[in-house]
C-alpha positions in Angstrom: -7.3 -7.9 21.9 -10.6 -8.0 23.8 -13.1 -7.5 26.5 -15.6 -9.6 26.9 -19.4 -7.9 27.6 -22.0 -10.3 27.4 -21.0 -12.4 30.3 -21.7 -9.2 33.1 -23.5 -10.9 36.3 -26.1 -7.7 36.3 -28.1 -5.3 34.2 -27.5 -1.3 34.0 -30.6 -1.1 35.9 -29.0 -3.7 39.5 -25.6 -2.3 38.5 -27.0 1.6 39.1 -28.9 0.5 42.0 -25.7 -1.2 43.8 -24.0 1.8 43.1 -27.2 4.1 44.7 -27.1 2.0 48.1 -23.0 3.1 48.0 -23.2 6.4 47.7 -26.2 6.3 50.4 -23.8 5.0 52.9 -20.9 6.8 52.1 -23.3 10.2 52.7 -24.3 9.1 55.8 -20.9 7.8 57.3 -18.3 9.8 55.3 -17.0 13.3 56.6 -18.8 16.2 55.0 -14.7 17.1 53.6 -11.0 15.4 54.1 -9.3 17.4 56.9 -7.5 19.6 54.5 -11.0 21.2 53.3 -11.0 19.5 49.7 -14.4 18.0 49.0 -14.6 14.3 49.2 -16.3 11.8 47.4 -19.3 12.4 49.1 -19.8 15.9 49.2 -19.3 15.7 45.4 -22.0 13.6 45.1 -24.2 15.5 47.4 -23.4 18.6 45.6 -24.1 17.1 42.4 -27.5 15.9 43.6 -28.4 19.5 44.4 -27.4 20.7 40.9 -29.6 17.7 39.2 -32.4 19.8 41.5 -31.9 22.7 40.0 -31.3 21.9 36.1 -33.5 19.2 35.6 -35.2 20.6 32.7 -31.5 21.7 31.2 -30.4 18.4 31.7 -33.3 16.5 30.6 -34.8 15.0 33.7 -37.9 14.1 33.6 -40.3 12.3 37.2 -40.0 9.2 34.4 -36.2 8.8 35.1 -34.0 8.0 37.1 -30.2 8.3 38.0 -27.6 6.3 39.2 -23.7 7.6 39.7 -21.4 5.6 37.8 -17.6 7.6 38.7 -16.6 10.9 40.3 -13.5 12.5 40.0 -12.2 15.5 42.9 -9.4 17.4 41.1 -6.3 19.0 43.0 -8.4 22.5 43.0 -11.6 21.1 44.3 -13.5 21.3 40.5 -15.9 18.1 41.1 -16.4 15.8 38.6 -19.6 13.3 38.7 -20.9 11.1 36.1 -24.5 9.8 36.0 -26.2 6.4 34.6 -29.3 7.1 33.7 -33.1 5.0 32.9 -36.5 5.8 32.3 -39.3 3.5 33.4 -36.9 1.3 34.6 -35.2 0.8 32.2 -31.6 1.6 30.8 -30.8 4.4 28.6 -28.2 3.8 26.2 -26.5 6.9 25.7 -28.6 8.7 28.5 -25.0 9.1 31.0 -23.7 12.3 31.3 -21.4 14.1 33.4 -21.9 16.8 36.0 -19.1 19.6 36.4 -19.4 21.3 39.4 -17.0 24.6 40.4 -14.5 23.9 44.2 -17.0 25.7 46.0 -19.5 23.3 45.1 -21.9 25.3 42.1 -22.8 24.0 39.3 -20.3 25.1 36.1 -21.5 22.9 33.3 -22.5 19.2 31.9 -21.8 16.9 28.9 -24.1 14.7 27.8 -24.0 12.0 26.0 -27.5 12.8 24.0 -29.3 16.1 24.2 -32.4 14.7 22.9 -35.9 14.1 25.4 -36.5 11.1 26.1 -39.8 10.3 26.2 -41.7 7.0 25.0 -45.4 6.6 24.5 -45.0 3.2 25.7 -42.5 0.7 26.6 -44.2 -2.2 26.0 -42.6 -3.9 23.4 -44.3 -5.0 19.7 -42.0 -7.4 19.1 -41.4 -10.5 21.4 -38.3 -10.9 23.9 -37.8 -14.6 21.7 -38.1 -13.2 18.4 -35.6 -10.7 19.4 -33.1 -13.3 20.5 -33.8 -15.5 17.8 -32.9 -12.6 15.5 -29.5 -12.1 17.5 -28.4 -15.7 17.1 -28.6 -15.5 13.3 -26.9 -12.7 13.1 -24.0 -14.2 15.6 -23.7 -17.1 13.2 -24.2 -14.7 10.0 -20.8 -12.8 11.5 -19.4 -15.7 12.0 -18.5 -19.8 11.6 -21.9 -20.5 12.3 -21.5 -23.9 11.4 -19.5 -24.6 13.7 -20.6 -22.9 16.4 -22.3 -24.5 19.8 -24.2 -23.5 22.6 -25.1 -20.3 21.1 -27.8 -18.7 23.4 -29.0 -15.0 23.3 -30.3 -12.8 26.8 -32.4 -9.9 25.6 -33.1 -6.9 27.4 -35.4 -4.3 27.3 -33.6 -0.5 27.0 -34.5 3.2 25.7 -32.0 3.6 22.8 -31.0 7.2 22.8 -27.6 6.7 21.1 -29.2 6.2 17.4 -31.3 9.1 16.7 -34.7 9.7 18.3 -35.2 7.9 21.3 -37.0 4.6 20.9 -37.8 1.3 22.7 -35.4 -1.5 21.7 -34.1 -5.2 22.8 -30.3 -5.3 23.4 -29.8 -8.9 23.0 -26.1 -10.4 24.1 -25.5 -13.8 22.0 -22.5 -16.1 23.1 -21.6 -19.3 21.8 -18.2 -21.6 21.2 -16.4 -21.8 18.2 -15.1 -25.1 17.3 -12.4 -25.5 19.7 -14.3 -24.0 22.3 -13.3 -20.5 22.5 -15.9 -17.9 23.0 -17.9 -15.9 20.6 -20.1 -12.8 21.3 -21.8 -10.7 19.2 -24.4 -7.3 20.7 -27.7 -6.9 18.5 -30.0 -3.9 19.0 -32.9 -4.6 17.7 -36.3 -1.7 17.7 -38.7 -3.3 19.8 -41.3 -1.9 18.0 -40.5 -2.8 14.2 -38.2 -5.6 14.4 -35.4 -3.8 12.5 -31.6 -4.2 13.7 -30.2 -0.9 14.6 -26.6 -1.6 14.9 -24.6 -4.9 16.0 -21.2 -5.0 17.0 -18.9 -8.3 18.3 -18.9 -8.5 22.2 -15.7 -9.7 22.4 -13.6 -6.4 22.5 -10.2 -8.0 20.1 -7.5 -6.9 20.0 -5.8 -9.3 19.7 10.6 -12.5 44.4 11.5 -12.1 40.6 10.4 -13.8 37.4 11.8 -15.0 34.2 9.4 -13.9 31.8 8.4 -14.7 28.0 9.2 -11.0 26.8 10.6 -8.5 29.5 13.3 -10.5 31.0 13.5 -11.0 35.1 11.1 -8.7 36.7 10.9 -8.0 40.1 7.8 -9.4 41.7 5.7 -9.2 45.0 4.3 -12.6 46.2 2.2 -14.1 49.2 4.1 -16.5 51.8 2.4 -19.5 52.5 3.6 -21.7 54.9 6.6 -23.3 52.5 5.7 -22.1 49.5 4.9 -18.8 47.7 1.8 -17.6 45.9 1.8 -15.7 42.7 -0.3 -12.8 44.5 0.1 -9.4 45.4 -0.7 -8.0 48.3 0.5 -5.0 47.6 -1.8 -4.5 44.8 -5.2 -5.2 46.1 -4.3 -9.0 45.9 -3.8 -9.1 42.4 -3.3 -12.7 41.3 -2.3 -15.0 38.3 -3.8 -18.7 37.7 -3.4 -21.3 35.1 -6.4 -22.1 33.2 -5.4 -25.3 32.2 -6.1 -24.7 28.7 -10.0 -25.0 29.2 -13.1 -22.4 28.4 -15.8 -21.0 30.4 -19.2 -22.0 29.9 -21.5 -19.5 29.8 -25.4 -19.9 28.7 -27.5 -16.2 28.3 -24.7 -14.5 28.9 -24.3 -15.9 32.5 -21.0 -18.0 33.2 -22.1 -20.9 35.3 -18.9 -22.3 34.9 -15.2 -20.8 34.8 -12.3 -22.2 33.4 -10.1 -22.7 36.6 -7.8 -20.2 37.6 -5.9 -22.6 39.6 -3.4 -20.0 41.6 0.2 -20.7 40.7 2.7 -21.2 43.8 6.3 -21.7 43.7 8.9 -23.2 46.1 12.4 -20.7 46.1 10.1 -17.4 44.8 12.2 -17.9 41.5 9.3 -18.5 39.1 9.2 -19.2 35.6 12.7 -19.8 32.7 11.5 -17.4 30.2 10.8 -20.4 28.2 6.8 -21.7 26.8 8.0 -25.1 28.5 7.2 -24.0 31.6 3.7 -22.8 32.4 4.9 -19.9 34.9 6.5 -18.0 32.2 3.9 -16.7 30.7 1.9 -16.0 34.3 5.0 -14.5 35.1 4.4 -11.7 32.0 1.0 -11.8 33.3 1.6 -10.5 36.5 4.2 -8.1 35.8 1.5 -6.4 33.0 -0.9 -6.0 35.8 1.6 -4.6 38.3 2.9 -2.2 35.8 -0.3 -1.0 34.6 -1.6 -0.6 38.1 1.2 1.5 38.8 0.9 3.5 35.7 -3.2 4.9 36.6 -1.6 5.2 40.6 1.6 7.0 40.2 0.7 8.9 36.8 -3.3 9.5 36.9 -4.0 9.0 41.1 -6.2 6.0 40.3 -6.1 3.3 42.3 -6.7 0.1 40.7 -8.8 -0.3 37.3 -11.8 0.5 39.1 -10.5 2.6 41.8 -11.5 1.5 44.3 -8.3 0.2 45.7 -9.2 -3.7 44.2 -7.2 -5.8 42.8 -8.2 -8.0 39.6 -6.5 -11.2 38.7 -5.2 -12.8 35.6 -6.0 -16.3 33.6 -3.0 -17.9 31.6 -2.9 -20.8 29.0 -7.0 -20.1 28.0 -8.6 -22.5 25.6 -6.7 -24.3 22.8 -4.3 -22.5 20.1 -6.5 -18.9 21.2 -5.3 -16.1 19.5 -6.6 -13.6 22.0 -6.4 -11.7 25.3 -9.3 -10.4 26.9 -10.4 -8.1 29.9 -14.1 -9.5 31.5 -15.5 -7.2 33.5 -17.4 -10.0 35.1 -15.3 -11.6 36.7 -13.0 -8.3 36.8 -10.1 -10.8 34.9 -7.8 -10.4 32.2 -7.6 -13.7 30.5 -4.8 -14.9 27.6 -4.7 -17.3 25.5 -0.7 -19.1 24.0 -1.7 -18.3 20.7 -1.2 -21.1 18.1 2.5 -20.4 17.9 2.5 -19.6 13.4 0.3 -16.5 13.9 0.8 -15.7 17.5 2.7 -16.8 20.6 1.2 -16.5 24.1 -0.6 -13.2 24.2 1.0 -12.2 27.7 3.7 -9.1 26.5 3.3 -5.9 28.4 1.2 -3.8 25.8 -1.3 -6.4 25.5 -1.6 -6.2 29.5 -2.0 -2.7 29.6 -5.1 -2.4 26.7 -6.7 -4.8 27.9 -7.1 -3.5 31.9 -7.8 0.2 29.9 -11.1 -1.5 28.7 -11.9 -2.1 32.1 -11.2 1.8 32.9 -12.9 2.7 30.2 -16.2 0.8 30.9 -15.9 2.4 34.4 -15.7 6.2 33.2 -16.8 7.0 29.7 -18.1 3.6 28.9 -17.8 4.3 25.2 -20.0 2.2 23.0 -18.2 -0.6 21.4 -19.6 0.4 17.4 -19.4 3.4 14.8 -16.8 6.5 16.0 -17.4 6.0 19.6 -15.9 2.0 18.9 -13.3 3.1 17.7 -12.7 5.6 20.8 -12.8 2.9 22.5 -10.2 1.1 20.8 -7.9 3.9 20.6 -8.2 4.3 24.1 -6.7 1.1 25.1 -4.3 1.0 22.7 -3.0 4.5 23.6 -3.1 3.6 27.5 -1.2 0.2 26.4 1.3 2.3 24.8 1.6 4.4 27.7 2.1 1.4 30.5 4.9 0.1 27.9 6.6 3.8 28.4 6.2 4.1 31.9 8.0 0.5 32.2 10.5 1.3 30.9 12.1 -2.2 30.6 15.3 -2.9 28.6 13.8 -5.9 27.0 10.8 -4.5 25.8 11.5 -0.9 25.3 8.7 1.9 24.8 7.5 2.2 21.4 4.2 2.8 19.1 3.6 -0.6 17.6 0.8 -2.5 19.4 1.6 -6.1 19.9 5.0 -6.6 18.3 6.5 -9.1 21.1 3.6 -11.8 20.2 3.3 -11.4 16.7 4.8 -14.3 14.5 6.6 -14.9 11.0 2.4 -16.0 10.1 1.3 -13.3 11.0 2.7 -11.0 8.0 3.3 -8.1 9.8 6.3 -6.7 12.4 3.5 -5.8 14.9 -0.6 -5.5 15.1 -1.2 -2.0 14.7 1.3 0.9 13.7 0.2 4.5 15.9 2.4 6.8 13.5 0.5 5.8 10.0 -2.3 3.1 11.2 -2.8 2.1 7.5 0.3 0.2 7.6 -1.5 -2.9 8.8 -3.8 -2.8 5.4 -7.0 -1.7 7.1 -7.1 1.1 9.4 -7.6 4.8 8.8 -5.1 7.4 9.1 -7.4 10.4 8.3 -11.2 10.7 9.4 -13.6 10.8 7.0 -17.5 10.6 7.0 -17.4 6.5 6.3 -14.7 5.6 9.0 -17.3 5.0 11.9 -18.7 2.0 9.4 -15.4 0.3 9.8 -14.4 -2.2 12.7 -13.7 -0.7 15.5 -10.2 -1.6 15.6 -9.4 -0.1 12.2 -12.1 3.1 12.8 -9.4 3.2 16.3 -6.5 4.2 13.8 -7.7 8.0 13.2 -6.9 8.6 16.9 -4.1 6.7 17.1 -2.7 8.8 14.3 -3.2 11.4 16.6 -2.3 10.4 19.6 1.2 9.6 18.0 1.2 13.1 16.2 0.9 14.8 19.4 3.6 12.7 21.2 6.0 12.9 18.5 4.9 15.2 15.6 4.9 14.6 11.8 7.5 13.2 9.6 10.2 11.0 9.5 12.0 9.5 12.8 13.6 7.1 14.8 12.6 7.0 18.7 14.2 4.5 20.8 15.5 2.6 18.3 12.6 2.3 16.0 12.2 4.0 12.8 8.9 6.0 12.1 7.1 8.3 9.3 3.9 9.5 10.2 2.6 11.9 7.5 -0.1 14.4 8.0 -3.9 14.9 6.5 -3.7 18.3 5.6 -0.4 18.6 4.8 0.6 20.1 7.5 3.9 20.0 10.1 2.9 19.4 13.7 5.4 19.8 16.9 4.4 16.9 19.6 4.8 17.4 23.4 6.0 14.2 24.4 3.7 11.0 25.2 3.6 11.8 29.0 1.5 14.4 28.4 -0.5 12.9 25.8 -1.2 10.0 28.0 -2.6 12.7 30.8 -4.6 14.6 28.6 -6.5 11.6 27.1 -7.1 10.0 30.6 -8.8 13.4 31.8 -11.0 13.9 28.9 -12.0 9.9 28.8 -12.5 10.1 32.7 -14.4 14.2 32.7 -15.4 14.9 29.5 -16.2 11.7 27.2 -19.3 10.1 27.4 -21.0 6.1 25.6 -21.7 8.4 22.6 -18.6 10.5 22.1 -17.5 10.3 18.1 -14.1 12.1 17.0 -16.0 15.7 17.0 -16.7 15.2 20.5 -13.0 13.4 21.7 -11.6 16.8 20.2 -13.6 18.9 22.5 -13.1 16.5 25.4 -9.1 16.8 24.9 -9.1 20.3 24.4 -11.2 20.6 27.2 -8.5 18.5 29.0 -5.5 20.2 27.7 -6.8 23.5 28.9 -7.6 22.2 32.3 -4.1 20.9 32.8 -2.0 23.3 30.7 -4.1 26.7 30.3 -5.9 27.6 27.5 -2.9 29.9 25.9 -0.9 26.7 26.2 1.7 25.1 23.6 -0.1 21.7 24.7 -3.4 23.3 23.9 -3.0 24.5 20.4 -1.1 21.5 19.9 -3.9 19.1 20.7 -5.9 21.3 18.2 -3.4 21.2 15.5 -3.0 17.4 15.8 -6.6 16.7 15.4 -6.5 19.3 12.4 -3.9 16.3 11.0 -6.0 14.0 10.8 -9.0 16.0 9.1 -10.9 16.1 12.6 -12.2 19.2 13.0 
């Protein structure tokens, strides 16, 4: 399942300022609180200008940078929570965000950060060449790859300050797209020291996973659709307009990381507002699935977590169907703001439209919004965790007869190719043949989405607890690290304590040390620091050799 990265319209840098000019307005025309006294958006942001002020120096601000604010969050209480971008000279600091935690009466209580380190350069005029740097990002693309079969590869480099690898330092973050040979896309990220020409890290860019409708794999679902004049449309307006189209089974085109061309999303309409047979034949099945994964998982971060679409801002994204030829993916573009699926090649995979699949890939989308985890090493796999635990939870919250709640990722698309009853298995990850069930000092050299099974494993512990059992019908055995026997308090509860510490705590850089301080820090906000929940978040992580 993925999310693709290199095809974002803007920089860090335009991305920051859009978000500057926003808050400006929203200072000037937004009330200084709602009319119940709880601090709004804007006074947040105002207060958290004021605290920037005043611990500059403790927060590493220098007259060199410059911030931009990416999310806030206004609990119940008042507690304000606003996170910061961050460049210097103009230019984007990876792993320079970090959040601002201010008290209800607006005085500053605290920050996280994702680097602690100055950041200071003694120039940032680059040694080595913006071409050289892309030329260098290509080979590795095709050394990660079919690079004999690949076409129109092209590679954008960008000047940033890399803080996430050690010492601050001057580098080229290069995206490189191409096609394989059928035309799907292929992405890889190189950061490259802009000084010495050495790679720093690479990772792919293509984030993988892997009326009433008559869907592929959760039976008829109730839908809400657009009347237009004799005919319906497959969009919601009760959803910020969230819509499905059919792809048609073509690509994007997309040269330095810039789509100039789309495959179509050609909006599907129906005549009775019956739509689909629950069969491949017809084309509306699977848009059908489509759209009921993006309405449940909208109302999952509304009802559960107050937020608002997967930006939250009230917007509504929309979804592609029947992507490329025989494509054995799903993936969330935060450029376009889409979720787009391929029909799989029907031995391996069929169409990659079931509910869980839905509901990880939108979570990238929240997850590049608030924590913006870095998609390599432990913080990848964060990342990867992340969606697979929010997938999880959307499948929960459904609560659909046909494709009941469970911890197996992807086992409605799966196939008798495949191998394997499902992609990923939460309650002992190293069931699929590569992921990790225990953290160890190596697991943040492993691909993201096996490096994602150490918090998976704990993220099921703490829902379920250890040992053998069936849950819902499904058999499980999930064995600890340490030996020990762990009591879990329900996946509800997981699912809110891992959506406050991604959207408070968690910063790009946050490894598994740091994701067990976040959810302790979460646990305690929502449960009390005496709390069953809290020492059992504690003794989970202790399962799987994480702190």
């Amino acid at each position: 399942m993925s999310r693709i990265r290199h095809i974002r319209g803007s920089s860090l840098a335009a991305a920051g300022a859009a978000a500057t000019t926003a808050t400006l307005l929203a200072a000037v025309l937004a009330p200084a609180a709602h009319a119940d006294g709880a601090p709004t958006r804007a006074t947040a942001i105002g207060n958290a200008a004021s605290a920037l002020a005043a611990h500059a120096a403790n927060l590493g601000l220098t007259s060199a940078q410059h911030t931009t604010v990416r999310d806030v969050v206004v609990d119940k209480d008042g507690t304000q929570h606003v996170r910061y971008d961050r460049t210097y000279r103009e230019l984007p600091v990876l792993g320079g965000d970090f959040v601002v935690h201010l008290r209800p009466d607006g005085s500053y209580r605290g920050a996280d950060r994702a680097t602690s380190r100055t950041i200071s350069l003694d120039s940032v005029t680059p040694e080595l060449s913006g071409a050289k740097a892309a030329g260098l990002a290509v080979n590795a693309l095709r050394a990660a790859g079919p690079g004999e079969t690949l076409k129109r590869v092209t590679a954008r480099p960008r000047l940033v300050v890399d803080a996430l690898h050690g010492t601050p330092r001057l580098a080229w973050r290069t995206d490189a797209v191409g096609q394989d040979g059928l035309g799907n896309p292929v992405a890889r990220t190189v950061l490259t020291d802009a000084r010495t020409g050495a790679r720093i890290d690479a990772w792919d860019s293509v984030e993988t996973a892997t009326g009433d409708g008559s869907s592929l794999y959760g039976g008829t679902v109730p839908l809400e659709t657009t009347a237009s004049g004799s005919t319906y449309q497959l969009k919601d307006p009760t959803r910020g307009n969230t819509y499905t189209g059919d792809a048609a089974n073509k690509t994007d085109l997309c040269i330095f990381g810039i789509c100039f061309s789309r495959a179509p999303a050609t909006l599907f309409t129906d005549a009775d507002n019956h739509w689909g047979t629950g069969t491949a034949s017809d084309r509306s099945s699977a848009a059908v699935d489509a759209q009921y994964g993006t309405n449940t998982t909208w109302d999952y971060y509304k009802n559960v977590h107050g937020r608002t679409g997967i930006a939250g801002d009230g917007k509504g994204s929309y979804n592609r169907v029947h992507y490329g030829k025989n494509y054995n993916n799903a993936f969330w573009d935060d450029s376009c703001f889409c979720m787009t699926y391929g029909d799989g090649d029907g031995s391996t995979f069929g169409p990659l439209v079931a509910l869980d699949v839905a509901g990880h890939e939108m979570s990238h989308g929240v997850t590049s919004k608030t924590a913006a985890l870095t998609y390599s090493g432990e913080s990848g796999g964060l990342n990867e965790a992340t969606s697979d635990i929010f997938g999880t939870m959307v499948e929960w919250y459904a609560d659909n007869a046909s494709d009941p709640g469970d911890y197996l990722i992807g086992e409605e698309i799966v196939r008798s190719g495949f191998g394997k009853p499902a992609l990923r298995f939460m309650d002992k990850p190293s069931k699929d043949g590569n992921s990790a069930d225990c953290w160890s000092g190596s697991v943040g050299n492993l691909d993201v989405h096996y490096s994602s099974g150490v918090a998976n494993h704990f993220a099921y512990l703490l829902s379920e607890g250890s040992g053998a059992k069936t849950v819902n019908g499904v058999a499980y055995d999930s064995p600890t690290c340490n030996g020990s026997t762990v009591t879990g308090i329900g996946h509800d509860k997981v699912g809110r304590i891992w959506y406050r510490a991604l959207t408070v705590y968690m910063t790009s850089s946050t490894n598994y040390a740091g994701a067990r301080t976040a959810t302790l820090n979460a646990a305690k906000d929502l449960y009390g620091a005496g709390s069953t929940e809290y020492a059992a978040v504690a003794a989970a992580w202790s399962a799987v050799s994480v702190g």
